[in-house]
N, C-alpha and C positions, 0 to 999 in steps of 0.2 A: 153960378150954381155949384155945390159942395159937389165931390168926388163920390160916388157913390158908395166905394168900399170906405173912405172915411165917414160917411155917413152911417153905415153898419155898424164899424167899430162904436160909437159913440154913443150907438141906442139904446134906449134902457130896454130890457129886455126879462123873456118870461122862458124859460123849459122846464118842457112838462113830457119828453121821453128822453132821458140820460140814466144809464147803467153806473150803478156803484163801483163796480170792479173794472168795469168797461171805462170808465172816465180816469183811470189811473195810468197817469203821465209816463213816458218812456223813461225819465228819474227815476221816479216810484217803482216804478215792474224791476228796472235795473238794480236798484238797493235792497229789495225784497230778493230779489233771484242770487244776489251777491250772498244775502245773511244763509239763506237756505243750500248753500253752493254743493252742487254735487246729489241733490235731490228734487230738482226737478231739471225740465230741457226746455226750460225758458234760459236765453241768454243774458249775463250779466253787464251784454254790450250793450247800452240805448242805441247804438247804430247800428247793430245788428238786428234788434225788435221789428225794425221797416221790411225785415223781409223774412221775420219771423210772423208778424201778422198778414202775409201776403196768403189770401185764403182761397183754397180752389172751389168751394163751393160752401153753403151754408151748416151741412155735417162738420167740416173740417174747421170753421168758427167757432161753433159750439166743442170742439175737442183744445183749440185753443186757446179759450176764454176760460176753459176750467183747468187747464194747466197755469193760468195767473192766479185763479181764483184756489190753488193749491197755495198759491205763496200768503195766503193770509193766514199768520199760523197762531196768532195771538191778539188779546184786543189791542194791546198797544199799535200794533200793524193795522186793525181796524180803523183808530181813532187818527192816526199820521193819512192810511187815505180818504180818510171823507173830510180829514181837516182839508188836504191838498187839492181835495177834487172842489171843495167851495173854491179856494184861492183861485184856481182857475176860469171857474166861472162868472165868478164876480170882474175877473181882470175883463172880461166880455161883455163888463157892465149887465151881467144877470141879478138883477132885484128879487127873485124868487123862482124857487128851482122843487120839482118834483121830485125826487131821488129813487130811481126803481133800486130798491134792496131785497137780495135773496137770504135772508138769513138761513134757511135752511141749510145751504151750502156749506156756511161758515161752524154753522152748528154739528151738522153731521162730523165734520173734519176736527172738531175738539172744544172748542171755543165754548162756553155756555152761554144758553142763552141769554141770562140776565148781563152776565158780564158782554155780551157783543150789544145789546141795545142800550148800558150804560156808554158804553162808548160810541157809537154813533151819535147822541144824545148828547153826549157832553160836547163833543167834537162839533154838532149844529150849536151849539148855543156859542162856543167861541170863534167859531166862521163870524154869526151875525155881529158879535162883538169887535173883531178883527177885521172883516171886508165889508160889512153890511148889506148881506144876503141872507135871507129867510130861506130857510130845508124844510121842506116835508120829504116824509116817506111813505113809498108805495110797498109793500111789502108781497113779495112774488112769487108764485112756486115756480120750481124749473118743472117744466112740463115734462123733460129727458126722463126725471127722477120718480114721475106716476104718484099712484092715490097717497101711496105712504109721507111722499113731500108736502100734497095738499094737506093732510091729516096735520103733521109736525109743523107747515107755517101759519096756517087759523090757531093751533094751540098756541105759540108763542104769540100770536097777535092779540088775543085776547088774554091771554095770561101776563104779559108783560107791557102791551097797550102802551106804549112810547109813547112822549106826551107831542112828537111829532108826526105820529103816522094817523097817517089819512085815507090811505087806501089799498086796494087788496086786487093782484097783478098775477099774469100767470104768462109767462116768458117760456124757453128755449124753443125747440123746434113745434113745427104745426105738421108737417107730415106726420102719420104714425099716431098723432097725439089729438084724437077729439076734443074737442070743446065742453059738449054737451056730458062725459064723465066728470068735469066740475062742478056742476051744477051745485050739490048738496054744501057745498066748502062756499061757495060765493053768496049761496044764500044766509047760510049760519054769518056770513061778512059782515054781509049789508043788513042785515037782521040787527047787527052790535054796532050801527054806523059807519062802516067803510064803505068808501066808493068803491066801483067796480070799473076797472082801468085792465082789459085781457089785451096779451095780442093776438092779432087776428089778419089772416089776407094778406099776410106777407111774403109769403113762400106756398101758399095756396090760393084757391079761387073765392069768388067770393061766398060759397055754402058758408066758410068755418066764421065772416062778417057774420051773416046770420045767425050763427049757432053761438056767436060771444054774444049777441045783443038779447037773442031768444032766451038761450038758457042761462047766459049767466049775468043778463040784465046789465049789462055794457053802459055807463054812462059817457067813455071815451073809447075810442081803440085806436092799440096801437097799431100805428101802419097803417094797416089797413086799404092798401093801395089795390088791389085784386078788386076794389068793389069800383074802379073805374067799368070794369066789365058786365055791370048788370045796371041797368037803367033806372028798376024798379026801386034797386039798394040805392041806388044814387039818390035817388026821389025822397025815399028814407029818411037817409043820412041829413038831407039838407033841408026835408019841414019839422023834423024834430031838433036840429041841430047837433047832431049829435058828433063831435069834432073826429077827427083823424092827427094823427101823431106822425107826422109822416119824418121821415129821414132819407134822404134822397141820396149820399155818399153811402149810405149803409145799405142800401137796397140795391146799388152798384159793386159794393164789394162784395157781397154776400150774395151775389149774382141773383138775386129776384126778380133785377133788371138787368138787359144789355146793355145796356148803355143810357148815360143821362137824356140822351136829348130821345130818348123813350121813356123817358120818367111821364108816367101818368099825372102827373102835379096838376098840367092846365087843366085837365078833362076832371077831376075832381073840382078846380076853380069854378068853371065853366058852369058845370050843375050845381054851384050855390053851395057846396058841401064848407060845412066852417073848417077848414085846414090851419094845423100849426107849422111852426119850422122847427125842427130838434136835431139833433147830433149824436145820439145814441150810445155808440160807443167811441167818442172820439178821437183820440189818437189809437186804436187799436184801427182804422179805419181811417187814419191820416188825413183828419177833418178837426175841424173846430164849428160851434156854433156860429159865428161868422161868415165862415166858411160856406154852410148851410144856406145862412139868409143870400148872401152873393148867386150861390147856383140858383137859388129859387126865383131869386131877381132876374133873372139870363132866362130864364124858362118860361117864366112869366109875361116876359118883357116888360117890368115895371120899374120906377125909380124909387124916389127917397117915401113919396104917396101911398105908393103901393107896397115898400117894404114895413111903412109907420105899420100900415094895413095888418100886416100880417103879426106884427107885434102886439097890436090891439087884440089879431083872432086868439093870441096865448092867452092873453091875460083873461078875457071871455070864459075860456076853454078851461081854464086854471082854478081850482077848489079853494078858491078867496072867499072871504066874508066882501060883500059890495062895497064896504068902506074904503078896503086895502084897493078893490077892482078900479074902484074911481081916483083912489090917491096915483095907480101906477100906470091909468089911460092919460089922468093928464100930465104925467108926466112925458109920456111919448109922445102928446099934444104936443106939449112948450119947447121939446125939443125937435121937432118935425117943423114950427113955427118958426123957432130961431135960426135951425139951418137952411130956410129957403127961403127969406125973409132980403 
């Protein structure tokens, strides 16, 4: 029988919750903090980053996510990390990757819009060239940043409509930050064909599940681990199928959990809910998507069967046309087949 983390490594694989700025390598943060030297208090050591992203709670995250995401000062810094952040993912054998992109962020701080989503754009089409991984984009408001951020990311979503974006995300903190005030932004979305992918229940209970699915017609959520708590939402969740994006290293570091082996995962299994495996922000959170699949594996107590499993729930879960869904289940078939064969 194959090893099982060799068996991870090896699988073709789907994510569908990984941060743009969040997925930028301890190289990348370290060259960007190098060019910008003396203007930001990101360190220019990649060995020092391990205990620069060491986070005391979910506030102090989000304070040092946006001290990286200071360092993207230009689109060519743009276009180097979404090139780097494919390279990586494809090294994890990921076939097709969701991308949550906050343009607003980038925008706000100088960058024009057209020029950051040419370069995002350019940079997916020579990933697929280079590694042979498909990007889409989710495009997100930072919740932090209130109505004026949702106002500025629907405009550039529809105004510059990237021929990879797919969907319409509404990220940073849930405390503080209702749900049900996005309504108007996610409708004008989904109105112009984006999917509606919020996070939700991550750092709150499961009311703000509800109020992503109610008000802002939730086709996925992220996280979304808090609806382990309400039976009725579990019930929900799992005859509509409606997936969970869950991130188990990220919901540990960002303390939503104590500890993994209270990771809600099974109890979500358990009631049928279709879960993915994702990585979120992965080395800001000193994980990899592998990484991911292994903890979930341990949690779950499943092997090679059970991990295929969960690679099939992405590809499910994942805003595929059924042609792509079925070329890249059998592929985690024939590769599930050959290593247990």
């Amino acid at each position: 029988m194959i090893d099982l983390s060799t068996f991870i490594a090896g699988l073709p694989k789907v994510e569908l919750h990984v941060h743009h700025v969040g997925s930028a390598s301890p190289r990348i943060v370290a060259e960007l903090a190098a060019r910008h030297a003396g203007r930001s208090p990101v360190p220019a050591d990649p060995d020092a980053l391990a205990d620069y992203f060491a986070f005391r709670d979910f506030a102090h995250f989000i304070e040092v996510y946006l001290s990286v995401v200071d360092l993207i000062r230009d689109p060519e810094d743009v276009w180097i990390l979404t090139h780097e952040v494919a390279r990586e993912l494809a090294r994890q054998q990921v076939r097709y990757a969701e991308l949550t992109v906050t343009p607003y962020s980038h925008v706000s701080r100088g960058i024009p819009a057209p020029a950051f989503c040419e370069a995002i754009e350019d940079a997916r089409k020579r990933a697929e060239a280079d590694f042979g991984i498909a990007l889409r984009w989710c495009f997100d408001i930072p919740g932090e940043a209130g109505l004026p951020a949702a106002e500025e990311t629907l405009r550039i979503c529809l105004e510059e409509r990237p021929d990879g974006l797919i969907s319409f995300g509404l990220g940073g903190p849930e405390i503080g930050v209702p749900r049900p005030q996005f309504k108007p932004y996610f409708d004008r979305a989904r109105a112009a064909g984006l999917r509606s992918v919020p996070h939700a229940g991550e750092t709150t209970g499961p009311q703000t599940v509800w109020d992503a699915l109610r008000d802002l017609g939730a086709e996925r959520i992220g996280h979304g681990i808090s609806a382990a708590e309400d039976p009725e939402l579990l019930a929900h969740l799992a005859e509509r199928q409606i997936a969970l994006e869950v991130c188990p290293t990220s919901n540990l570091r960002t303390r939503a959990v104590a500890s993994l082996d209270e990771h809600p995962l099974p109890r979500l299994v358990e009631a049928g809910v279709l879960v993915t495996i994702n990585s979120d922000d992965p080395p800001m959170f000193g994980t990899t998507l592998d990484d991911e699949y292994a903890v979930a594996a341990r949690l779950l107590g499943i092997g090679p069967e059970g991990v295929a499993a969960l690679a099939n729930a992405a590809v499910t879960a994942a805003f595929l046309e059924p042609g792509e869904k079925s070329r890249l289940t059998a592929e985690i078939d024939g590769y599930l087949a050959a290593a247990t064969r």
